[in-house]
TORPA-178134 format. One line per field, with one value per atom (N, C-alpha, C, O): residue number from 1; atom name; x, y, z. Coordinates in steps of 0.1 Angstrom, whole numbers, plus 5000, padded with zeros to 4 digits. Layout:
# TORPA-178134
n [NUM,...]
atom [CA,...]
X [X,...]
Y [Y,...]
Z [Z,...]
# end
This chain:
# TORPA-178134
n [1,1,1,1,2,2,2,2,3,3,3,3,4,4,4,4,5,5,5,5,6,6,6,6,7,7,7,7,8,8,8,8,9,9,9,9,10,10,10,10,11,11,11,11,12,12,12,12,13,13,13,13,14,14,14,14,15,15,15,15,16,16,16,16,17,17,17,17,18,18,18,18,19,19,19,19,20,20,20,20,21,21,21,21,22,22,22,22,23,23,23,23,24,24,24,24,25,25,25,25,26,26,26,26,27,27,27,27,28,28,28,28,29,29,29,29,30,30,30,30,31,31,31,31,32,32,32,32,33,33,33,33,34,34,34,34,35,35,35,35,36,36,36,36,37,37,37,37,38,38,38,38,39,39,39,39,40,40,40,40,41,41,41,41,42,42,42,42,43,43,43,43,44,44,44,44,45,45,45,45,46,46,46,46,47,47,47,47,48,48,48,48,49,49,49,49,50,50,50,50,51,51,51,51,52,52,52,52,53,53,53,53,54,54,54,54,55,55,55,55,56,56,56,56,57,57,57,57,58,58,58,58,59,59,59,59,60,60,60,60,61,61,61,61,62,62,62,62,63,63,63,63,64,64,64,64,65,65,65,65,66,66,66,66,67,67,67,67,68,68,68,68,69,69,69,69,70,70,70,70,71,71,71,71,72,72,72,72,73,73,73,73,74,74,74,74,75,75,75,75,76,76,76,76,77,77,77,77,78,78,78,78,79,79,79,79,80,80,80,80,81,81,81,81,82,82,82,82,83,83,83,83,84,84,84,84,85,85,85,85,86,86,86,86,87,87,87,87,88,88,88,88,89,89,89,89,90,90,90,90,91,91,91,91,92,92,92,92,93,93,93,93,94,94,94,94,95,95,95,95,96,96,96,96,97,97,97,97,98,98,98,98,99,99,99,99,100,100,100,100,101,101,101,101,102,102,102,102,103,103,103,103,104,104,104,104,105,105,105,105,106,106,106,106,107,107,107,107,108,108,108,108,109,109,109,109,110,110,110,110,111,111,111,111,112,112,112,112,113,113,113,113,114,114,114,114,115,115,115,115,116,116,116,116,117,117,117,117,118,118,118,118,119,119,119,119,120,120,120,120,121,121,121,121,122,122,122,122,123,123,123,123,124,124,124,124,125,125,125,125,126,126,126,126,127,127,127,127,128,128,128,128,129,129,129,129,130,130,130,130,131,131,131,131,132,132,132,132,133,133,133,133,134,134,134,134,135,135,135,135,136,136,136,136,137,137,137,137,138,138,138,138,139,139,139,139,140,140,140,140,141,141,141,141,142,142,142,142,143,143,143,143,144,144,144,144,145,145,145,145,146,146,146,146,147,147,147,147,148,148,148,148,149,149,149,149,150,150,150,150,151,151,151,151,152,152,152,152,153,153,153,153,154,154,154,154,155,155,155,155,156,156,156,156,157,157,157,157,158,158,158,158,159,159,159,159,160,160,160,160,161,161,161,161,162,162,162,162,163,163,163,163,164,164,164,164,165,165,165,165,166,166,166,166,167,167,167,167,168,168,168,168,169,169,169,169,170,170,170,170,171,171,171,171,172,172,172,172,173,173,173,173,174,174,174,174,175,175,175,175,176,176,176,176,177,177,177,177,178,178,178,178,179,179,179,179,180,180,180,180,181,181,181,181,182,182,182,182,183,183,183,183,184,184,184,184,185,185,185,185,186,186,186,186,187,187,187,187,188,188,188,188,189,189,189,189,190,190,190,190,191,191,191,191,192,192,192,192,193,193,193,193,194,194,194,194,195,195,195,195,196,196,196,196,197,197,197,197,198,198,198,198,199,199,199,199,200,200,200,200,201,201,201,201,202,202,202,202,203,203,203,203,204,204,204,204,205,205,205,205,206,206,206,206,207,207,207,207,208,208,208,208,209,209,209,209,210,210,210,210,211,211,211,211,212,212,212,212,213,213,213,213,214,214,214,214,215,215,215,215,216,216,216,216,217,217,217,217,218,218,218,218,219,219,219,219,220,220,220,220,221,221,221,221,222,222,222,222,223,223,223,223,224,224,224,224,225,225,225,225,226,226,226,226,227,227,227,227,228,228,228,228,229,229,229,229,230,230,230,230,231,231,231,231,232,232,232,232,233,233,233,233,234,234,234,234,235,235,235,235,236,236,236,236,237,237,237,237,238,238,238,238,239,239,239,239,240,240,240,240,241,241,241,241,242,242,242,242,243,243,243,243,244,244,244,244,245,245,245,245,246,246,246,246,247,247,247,247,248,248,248,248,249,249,249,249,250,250,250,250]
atom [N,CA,C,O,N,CA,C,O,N,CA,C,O,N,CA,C,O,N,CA,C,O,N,CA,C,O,N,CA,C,O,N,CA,C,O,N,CA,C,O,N,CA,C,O,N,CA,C,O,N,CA,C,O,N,CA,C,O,N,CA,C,O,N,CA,C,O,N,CA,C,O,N,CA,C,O,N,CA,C,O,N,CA,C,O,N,CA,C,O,N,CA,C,O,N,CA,C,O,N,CA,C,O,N,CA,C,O,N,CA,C,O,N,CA,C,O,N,CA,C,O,N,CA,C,O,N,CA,C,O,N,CA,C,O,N,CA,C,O,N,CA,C,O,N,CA,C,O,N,CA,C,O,N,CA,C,O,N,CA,C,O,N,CA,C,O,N,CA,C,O,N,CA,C,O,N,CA,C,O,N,CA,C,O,N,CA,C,O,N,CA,C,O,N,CA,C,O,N,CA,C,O,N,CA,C,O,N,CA,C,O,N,CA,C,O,N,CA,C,O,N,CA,C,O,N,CA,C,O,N,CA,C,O,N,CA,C,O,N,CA,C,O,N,CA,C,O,N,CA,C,O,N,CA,C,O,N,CA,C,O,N,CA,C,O,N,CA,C,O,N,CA,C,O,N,CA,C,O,N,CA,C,O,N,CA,C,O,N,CA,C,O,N,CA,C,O,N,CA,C,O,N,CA,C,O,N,CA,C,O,N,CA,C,O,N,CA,C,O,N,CA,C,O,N,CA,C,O,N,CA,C,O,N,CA,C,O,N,CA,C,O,N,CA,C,O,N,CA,C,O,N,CA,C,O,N,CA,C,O,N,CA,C,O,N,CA,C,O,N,CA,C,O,N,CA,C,O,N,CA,C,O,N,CA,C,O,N,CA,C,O,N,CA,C,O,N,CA,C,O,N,CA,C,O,N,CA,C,O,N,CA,C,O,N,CA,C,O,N,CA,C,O,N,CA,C,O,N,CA,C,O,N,CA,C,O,N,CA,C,O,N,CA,C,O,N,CA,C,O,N,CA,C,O,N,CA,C,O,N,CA,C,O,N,CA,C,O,N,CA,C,O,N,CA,C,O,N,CA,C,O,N,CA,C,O,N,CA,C,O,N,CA,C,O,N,CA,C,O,N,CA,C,O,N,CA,C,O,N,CA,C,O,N,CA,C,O,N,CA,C,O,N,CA,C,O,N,CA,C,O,N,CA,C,O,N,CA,C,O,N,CA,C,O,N,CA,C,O,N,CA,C,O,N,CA,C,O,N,CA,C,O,N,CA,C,O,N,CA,C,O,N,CA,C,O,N,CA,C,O,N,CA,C,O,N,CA,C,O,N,CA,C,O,N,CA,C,O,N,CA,C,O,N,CA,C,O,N,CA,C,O,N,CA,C,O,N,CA,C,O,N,CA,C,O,N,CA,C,O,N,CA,C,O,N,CA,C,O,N,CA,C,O,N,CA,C,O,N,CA,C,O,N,CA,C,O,N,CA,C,O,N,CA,C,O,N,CA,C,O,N,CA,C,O,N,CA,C,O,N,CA,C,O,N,CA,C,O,N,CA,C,O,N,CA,C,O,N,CA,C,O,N,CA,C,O,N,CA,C,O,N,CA,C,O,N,CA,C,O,N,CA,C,O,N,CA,C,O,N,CA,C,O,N,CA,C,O,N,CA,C,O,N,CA,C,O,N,CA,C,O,N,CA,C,O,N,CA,C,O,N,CA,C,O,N,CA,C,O,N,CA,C,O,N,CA,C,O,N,CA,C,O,N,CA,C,O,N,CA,C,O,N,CA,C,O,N,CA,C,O,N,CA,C,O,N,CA,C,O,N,CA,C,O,N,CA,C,O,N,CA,C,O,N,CA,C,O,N,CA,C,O,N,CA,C,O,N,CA,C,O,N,CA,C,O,N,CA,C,O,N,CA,C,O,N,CA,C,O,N,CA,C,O,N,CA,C,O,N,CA,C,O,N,CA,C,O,N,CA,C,O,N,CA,C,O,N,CA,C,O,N,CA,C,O,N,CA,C,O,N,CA,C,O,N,CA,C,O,N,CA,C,O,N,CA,C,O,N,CA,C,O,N,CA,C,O,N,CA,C,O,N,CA,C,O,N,CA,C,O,N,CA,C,O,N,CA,C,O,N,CA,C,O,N,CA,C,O,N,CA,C,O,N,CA,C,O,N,CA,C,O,N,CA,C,O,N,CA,C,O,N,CA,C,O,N,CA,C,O,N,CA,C,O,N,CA,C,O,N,CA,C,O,N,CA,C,O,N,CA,C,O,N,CA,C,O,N,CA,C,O,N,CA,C,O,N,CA,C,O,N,CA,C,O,N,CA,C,O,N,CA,C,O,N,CA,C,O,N,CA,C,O,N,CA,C,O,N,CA,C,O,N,CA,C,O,N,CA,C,O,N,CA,C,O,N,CA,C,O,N,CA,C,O,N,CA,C,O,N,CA,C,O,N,CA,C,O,N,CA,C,O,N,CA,C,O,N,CA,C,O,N,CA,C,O,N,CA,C,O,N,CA,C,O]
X [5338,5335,5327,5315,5336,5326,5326,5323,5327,5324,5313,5312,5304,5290,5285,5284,5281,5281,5282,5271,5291,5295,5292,5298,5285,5278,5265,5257,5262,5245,5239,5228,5243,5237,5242,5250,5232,5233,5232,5222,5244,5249,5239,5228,5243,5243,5258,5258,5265,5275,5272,5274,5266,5266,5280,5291,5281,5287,5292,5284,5304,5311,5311,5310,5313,5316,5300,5302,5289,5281,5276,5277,5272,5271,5257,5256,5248,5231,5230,5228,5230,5232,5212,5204,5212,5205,5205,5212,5193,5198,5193,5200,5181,5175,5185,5195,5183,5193,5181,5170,5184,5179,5188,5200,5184,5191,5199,5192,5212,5216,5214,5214,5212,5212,5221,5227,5224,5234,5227,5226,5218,5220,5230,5241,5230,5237,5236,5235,5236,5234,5243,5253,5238,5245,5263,5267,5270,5281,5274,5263,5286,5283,5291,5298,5294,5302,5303,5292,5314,5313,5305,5305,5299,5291,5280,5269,5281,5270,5254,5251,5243,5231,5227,5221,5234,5232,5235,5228,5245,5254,5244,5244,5238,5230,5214,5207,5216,5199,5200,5191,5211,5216,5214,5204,5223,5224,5204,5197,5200,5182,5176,5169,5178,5170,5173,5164,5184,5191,5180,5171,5183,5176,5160,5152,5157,5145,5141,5134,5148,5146,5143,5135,5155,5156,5142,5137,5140,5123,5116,5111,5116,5104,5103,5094,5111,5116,5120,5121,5121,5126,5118,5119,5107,5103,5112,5108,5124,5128,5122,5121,5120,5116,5130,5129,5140,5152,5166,5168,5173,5187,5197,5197,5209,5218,5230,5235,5232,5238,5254,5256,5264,5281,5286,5282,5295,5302,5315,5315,5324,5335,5344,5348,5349,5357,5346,5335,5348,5336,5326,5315,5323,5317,5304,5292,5317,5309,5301,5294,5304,5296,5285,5276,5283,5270,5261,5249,5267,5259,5254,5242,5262,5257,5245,5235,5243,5239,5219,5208,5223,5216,5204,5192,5217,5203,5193,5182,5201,5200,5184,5174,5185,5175,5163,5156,5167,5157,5161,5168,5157,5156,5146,5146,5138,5130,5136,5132,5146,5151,5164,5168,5169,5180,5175,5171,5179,5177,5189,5186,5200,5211,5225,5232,5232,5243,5257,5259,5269,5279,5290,5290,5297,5305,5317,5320,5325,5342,5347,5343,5361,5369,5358,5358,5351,5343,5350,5356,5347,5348,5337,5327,5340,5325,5332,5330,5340,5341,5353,5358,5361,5378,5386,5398,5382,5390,5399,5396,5413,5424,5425,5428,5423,5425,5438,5437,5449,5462,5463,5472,5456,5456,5442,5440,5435,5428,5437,5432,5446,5451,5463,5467,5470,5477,5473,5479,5463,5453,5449,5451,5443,5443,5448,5442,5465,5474,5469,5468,5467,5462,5447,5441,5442,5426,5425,5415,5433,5431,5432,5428,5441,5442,5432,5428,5428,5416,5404,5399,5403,5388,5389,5379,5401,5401,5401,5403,5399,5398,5386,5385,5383,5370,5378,5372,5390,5395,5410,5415,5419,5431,5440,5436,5454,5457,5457,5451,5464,5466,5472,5473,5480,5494,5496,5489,5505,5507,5517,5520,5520,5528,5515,5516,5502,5491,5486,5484,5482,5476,5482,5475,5498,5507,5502,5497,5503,5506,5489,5488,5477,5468,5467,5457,5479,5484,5498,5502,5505,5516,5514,5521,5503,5504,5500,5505,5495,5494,5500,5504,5500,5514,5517,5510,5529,5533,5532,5534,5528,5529,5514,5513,5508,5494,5482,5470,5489,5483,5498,5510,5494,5504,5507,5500,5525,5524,5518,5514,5515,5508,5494,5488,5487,5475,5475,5468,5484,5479,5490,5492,5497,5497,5489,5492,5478,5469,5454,5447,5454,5449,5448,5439,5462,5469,5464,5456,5470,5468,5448,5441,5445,5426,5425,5419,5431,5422,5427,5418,5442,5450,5440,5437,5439,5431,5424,5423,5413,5402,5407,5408,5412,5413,5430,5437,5433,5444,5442,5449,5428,5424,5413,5409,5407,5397,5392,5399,5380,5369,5379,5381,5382,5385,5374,5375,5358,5348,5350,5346,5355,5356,5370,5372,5376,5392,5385,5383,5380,5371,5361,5360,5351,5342,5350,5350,5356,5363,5374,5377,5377,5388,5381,5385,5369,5363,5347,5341,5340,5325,5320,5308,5333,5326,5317,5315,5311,5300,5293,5284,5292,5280,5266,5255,5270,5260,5255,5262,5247,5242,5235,5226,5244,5245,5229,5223,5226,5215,5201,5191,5200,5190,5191,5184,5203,5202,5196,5202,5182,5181,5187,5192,5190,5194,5202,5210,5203,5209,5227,5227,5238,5251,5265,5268,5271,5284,5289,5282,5304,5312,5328,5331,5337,5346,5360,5360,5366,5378,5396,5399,5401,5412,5422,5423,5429,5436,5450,5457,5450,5461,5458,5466,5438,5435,5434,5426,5443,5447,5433,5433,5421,5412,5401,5390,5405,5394,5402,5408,5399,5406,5393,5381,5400,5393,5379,5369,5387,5378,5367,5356,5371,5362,5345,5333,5353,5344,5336,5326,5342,5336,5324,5316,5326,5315,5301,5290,5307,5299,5288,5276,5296,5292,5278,5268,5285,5278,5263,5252,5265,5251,5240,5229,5245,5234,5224,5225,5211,5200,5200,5203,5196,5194,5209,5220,5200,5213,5219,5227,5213,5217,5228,5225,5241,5251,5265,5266,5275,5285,5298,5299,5308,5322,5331,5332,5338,5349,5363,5363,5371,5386,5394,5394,5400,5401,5418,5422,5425,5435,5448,5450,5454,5466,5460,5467,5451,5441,5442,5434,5448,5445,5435,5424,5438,5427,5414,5402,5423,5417,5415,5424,5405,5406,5402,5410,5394,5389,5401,5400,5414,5425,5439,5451,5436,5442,5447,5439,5456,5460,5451,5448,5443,5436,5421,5412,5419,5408,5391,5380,5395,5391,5380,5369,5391,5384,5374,5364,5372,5365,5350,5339,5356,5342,5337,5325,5342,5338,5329,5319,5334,5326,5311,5303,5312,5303,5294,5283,5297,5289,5280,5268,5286,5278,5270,5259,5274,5268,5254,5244,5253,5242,5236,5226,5240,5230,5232,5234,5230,5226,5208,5203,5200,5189,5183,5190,5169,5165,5164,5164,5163,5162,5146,5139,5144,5128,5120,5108,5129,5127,5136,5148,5127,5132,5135,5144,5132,5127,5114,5112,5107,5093,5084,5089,5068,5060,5050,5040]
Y [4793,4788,4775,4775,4764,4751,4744,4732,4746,4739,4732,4720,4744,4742,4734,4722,4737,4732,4718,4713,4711,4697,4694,4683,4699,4694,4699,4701,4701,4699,4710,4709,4723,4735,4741,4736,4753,4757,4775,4782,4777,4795,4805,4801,4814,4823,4836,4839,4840,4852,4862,4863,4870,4884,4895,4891,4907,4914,4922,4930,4919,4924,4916,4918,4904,4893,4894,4900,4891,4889,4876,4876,4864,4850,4844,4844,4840,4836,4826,4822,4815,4802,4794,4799,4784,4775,4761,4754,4759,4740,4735,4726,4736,4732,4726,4733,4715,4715,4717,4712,4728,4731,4735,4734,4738,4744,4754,4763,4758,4770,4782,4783,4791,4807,4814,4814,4824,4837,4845,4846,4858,4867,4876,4872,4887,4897,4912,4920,4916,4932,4939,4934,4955,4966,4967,4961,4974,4977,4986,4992,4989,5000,5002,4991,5011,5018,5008,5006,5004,4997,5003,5015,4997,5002,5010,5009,5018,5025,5023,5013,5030,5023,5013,5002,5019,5009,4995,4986,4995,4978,4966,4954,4975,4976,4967,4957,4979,4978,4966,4959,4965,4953,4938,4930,4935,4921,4922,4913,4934,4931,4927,4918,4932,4927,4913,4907,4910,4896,4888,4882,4890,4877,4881,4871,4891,4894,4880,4870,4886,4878,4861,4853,4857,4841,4836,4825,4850,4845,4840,4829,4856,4848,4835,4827,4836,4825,4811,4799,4815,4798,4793,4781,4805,4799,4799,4795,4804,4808,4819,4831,4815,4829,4831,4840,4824,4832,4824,4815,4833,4826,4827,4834,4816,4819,4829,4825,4840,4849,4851,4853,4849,4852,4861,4865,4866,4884,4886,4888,4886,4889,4899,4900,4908,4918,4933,4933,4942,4948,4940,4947,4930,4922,4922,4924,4917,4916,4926,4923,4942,4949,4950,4957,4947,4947,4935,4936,4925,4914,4922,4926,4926,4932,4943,4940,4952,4961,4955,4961,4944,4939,4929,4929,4921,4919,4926,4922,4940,4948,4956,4960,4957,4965,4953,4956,4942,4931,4920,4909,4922,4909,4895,4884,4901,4891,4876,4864,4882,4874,4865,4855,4870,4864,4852,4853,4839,4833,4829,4821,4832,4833,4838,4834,4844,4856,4852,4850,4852,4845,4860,4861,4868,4880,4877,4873,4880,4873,4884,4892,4885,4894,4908,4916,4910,4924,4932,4927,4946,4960,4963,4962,4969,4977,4993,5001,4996,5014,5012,5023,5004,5005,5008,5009,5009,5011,4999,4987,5008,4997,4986,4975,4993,4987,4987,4994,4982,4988,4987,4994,4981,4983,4994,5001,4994,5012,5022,5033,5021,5034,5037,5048,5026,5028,5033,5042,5030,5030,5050,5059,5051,5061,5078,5089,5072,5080,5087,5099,5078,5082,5084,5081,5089,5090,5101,5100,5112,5123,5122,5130,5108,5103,5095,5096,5090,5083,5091,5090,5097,5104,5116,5121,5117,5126,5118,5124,5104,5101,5082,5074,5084,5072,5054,5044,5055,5042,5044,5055,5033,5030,5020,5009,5021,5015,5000,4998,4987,4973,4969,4973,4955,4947,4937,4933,4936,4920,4921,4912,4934,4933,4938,4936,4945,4946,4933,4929,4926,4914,4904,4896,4905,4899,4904,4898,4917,4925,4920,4918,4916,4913,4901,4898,4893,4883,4883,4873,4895,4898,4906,4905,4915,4931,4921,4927,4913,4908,4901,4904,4887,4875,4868,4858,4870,4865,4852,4849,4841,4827,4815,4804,4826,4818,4817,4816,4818,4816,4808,4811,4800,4790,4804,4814,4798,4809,4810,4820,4796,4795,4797,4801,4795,4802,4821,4828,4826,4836,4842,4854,4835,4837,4835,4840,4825,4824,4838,4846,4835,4844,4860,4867,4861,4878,4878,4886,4863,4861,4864,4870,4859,4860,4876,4882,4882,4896,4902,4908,4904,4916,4910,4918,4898,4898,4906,4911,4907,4915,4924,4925,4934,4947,4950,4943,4963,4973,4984,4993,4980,4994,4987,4979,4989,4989,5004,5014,5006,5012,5017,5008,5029,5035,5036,5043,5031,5033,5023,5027,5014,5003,5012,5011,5017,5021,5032,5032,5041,5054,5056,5065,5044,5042,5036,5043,5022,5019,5031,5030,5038,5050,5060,5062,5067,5079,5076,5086,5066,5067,5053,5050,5046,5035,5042,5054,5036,5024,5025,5032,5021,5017,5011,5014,4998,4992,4997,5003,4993,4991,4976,4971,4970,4956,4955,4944,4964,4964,4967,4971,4964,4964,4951,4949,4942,4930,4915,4908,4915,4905,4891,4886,4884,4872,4862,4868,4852,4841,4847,4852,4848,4856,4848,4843,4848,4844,4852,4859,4857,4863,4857,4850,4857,4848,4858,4868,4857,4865,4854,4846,4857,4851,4859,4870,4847,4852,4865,4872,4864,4874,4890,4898,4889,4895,4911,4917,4915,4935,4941,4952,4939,4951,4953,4959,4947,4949,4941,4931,4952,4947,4936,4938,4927,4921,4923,4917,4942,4950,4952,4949,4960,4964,4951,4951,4940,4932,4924,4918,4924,4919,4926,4921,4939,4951,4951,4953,4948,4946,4934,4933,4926,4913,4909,4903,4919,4920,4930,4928,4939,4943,4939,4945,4925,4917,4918,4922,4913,4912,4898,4892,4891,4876,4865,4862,4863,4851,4837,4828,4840,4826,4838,4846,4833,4840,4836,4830,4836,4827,4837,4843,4837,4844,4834,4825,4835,4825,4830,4839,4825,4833,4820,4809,4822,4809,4809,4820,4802,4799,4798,4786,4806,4807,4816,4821,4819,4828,4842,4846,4850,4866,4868,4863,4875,4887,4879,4879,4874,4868,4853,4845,4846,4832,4829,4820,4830,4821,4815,4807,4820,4815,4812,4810,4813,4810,4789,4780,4787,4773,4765,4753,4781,4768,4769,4766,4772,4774,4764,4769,4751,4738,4742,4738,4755,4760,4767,4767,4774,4783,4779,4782,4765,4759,4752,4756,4744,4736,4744,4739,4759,4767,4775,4780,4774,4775,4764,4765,4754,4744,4741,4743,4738,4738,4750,4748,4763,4776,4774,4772,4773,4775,4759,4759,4747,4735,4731,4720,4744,4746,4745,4752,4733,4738,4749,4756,4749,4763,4759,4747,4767,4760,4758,4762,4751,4747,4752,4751,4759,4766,4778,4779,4788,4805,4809,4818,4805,4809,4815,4820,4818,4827,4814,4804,4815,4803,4817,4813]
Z [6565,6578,6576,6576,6574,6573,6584,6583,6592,6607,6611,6613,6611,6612,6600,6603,6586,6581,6582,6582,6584,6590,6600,6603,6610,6625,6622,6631,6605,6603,6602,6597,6605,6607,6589,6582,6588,6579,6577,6578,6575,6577,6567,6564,6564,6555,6563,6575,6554,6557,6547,6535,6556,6551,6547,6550,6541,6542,6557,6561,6565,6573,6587,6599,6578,6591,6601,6612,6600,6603,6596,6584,6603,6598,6604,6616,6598,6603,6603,6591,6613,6613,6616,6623,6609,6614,6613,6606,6625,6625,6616,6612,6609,6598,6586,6583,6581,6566,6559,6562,6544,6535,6522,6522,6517,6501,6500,6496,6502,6502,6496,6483,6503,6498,6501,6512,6490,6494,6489,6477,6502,6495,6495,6498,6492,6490,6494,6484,6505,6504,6498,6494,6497,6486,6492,6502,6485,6490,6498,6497,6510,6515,6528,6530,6538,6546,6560,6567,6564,6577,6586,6585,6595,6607,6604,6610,6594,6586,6590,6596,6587,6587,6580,6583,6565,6549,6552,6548,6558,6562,6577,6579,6584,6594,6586,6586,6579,6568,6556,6551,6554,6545,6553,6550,6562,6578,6579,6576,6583,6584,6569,6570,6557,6549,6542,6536,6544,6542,6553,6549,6563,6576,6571,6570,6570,6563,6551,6552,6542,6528,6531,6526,6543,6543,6554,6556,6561,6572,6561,6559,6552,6542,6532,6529,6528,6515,6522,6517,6534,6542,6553,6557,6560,6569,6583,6594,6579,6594,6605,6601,6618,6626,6636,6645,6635,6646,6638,6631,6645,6641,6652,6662,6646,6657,6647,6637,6655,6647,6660,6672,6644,6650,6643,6632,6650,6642,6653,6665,6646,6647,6648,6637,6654,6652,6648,6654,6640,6639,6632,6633,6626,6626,6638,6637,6652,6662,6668,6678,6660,6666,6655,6660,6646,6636,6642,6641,6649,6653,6663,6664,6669,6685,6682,6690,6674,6671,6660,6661,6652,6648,6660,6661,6669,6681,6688,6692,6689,6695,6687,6693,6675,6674,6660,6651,6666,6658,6673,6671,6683,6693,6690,6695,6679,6679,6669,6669,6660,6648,6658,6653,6668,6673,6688,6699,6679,6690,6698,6707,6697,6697,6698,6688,6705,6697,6702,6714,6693,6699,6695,6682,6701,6697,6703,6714,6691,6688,6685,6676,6694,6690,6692,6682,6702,6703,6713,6722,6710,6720,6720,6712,6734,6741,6740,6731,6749,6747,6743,6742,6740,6740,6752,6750,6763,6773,6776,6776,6778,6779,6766,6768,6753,6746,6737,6727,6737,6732,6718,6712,6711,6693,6691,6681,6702,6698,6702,6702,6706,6711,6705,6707,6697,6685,6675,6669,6672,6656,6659,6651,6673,6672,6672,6674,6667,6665,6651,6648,6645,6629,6627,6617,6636,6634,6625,6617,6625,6616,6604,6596,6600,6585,6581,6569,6586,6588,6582,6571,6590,6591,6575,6570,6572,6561,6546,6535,6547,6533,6539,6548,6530,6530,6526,6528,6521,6522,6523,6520,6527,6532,6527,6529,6520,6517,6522,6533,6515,6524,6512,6501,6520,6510,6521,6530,6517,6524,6538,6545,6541,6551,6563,6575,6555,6567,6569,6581,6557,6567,6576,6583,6577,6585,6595,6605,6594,6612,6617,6629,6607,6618,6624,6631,6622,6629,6637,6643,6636,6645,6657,6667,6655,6661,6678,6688,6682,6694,6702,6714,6693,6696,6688,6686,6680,6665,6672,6684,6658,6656,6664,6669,6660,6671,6652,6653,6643,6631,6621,6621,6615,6604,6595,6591,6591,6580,6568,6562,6565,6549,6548,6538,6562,6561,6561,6554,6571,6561,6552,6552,6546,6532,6520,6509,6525,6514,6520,6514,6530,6533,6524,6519,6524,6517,6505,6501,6498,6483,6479,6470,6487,6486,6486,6478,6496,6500,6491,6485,6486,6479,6459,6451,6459,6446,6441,6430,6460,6452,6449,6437,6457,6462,6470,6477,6465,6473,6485,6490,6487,6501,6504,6496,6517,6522,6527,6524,6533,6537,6554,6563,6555,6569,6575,6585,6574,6584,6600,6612,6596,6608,6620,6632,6611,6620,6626,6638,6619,6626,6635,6643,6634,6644,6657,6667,6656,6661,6675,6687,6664,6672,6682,6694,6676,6682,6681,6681,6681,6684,6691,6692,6697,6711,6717,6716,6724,6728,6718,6720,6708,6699,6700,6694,6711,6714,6734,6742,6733,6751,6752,6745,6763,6764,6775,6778,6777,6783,6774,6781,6761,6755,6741,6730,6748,6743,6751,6759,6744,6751,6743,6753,6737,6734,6742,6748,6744,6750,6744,6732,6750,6746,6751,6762,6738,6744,6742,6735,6747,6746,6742,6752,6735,6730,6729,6721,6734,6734,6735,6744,6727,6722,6736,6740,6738,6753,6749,6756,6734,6734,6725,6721,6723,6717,6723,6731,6715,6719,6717,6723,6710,6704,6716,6713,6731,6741,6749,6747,6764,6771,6784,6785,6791,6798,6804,6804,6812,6821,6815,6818,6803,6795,6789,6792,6781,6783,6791,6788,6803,6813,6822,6829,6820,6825,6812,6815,6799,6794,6793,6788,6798,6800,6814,6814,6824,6837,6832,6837,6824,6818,6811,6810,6805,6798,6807,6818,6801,6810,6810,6821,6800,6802,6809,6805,6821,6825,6817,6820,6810,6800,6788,6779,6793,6790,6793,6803,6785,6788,6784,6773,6793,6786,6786,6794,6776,6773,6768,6760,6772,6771,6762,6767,6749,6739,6746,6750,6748,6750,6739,6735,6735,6724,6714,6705,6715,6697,6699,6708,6694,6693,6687,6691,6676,6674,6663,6663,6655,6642,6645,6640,6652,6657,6644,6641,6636,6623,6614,6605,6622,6606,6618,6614,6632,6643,6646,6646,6648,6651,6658,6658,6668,6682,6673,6680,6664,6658,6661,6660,6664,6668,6683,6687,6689,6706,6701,6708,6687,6685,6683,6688,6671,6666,6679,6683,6686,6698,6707,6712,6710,6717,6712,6719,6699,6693,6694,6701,6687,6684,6701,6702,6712,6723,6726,6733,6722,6730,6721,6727,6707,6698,6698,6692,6704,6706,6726,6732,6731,6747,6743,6735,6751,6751,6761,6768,6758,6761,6775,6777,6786,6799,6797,6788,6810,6814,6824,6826,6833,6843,6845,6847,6844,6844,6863,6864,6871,6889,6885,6896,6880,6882,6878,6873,6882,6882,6867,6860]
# end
């Protein structure tokens, strides 16, 4: 994700699509947390001792923090129980309970396969489908075919923790104990959350400095999507919105 990068800001990406942005330019860092189980505490405890490490060693006190897909719920989840580190929060491609969600209610045909082995096959005909399963052709083919070629390198399976939580243990988060400034970003053809659903979640934020946005042509995976340009653009304004000056209270 060099976007930002090039409009001056400077990231750090964590393990599971969790990304800590600042405006500052400085020296780059990667840390690294442990492997460990999507959604998990360990993965939770990993995103905190990372933003941990870069407070101390950089002098940062907040960030603007993006997360994507379950991603977006480790962001959500991470504002959620560190408000003070988030000055910020932009959630892409997020579910709140899954209601009306039509790729959770597929996925959850196989939850009993799932739930009985800790990782899941993948090849090249899965990472197509996570650019077919909503509205084929809203991603170039050679992107993700380079795409495939990167993921299948590392690895032949992934971690069923994201499909499992995902299937049987929504709501994760309560949108009512997030305070940060919030976007919400949803790709107009994206199956993993339906409108209703985020928009009720949306209506529970506390802080009114809050924005929903519907990307126009982008399903599920906007990072590797054609309209990709909507993504950064919406970003780049939501995280250089100044702070207001006036709240209504004296």
């Amino acid at each position: 994700m060099s976007q930002p990068a090039i409009k001056g800001q400077e990231h750090w990406t964590t393990k599971g699509d969790v990304r800590l942005f600042l405006w500052e330019k400085a020296s780059p860092v990667s840390p690294a947390p442990a492997r460990h189980h999507p959604l998990r505490a360990r993965l939770l405890d990993g995103v905190a001792a990372a933003s941990a490490y870069i407070m101390r060693t950089r002098g940062v006190h907040h960030f603007l923090v993006y997360g994507i897909s379950s991603g977006a719920l480790r962001a959500a989840l991470f504002a959620q129980r560190h408000p003070e580190r988030v000055r910020r929060l932009a959630l892409d491609a997020f579910v709140w309970t899954g209601r009306g969600s039509p790729t959770l209610a597929d996925r959850r045909k196989r939850l009993p396969e799932y739930q009985a082995k800790n990782r899941r096959p993948i090849d090249r005909a899965f990472v197509r489908s996570i650019f077919e399963r909503d509205h084929p052709g809203t991603a170039d083919d050679d992107v993700v075919a380079a795409l495939a070629d990167a993921i299948l390198a590392l690895d032949d399976s992934v971690p069923t923790g994201t499909y499992v939580d995902m299937c049987a243990k929504l709501p994760v988060v309560d949108p009512e104990k997030i305070t940060a400034a919030t976007i919400i970003l949803r790709g107009e053809y994206d199956g993993i959350a339906s409108v209703e659903d985020l928009l009720d979640f949306f209506a529970r934020l506390p802080n009114p400095d809050k924005q929903f946005a519907v990307m126009p042509g982008i399903a599920h995976a906007s990072l590797q999507q054609k309209n990709v340009r909507i993504l950064y653009h919406l970003l780049q304004n939501f995280f250089g919105q100044p702070e207001p000056v006036y709240r209504g209270h004296h």
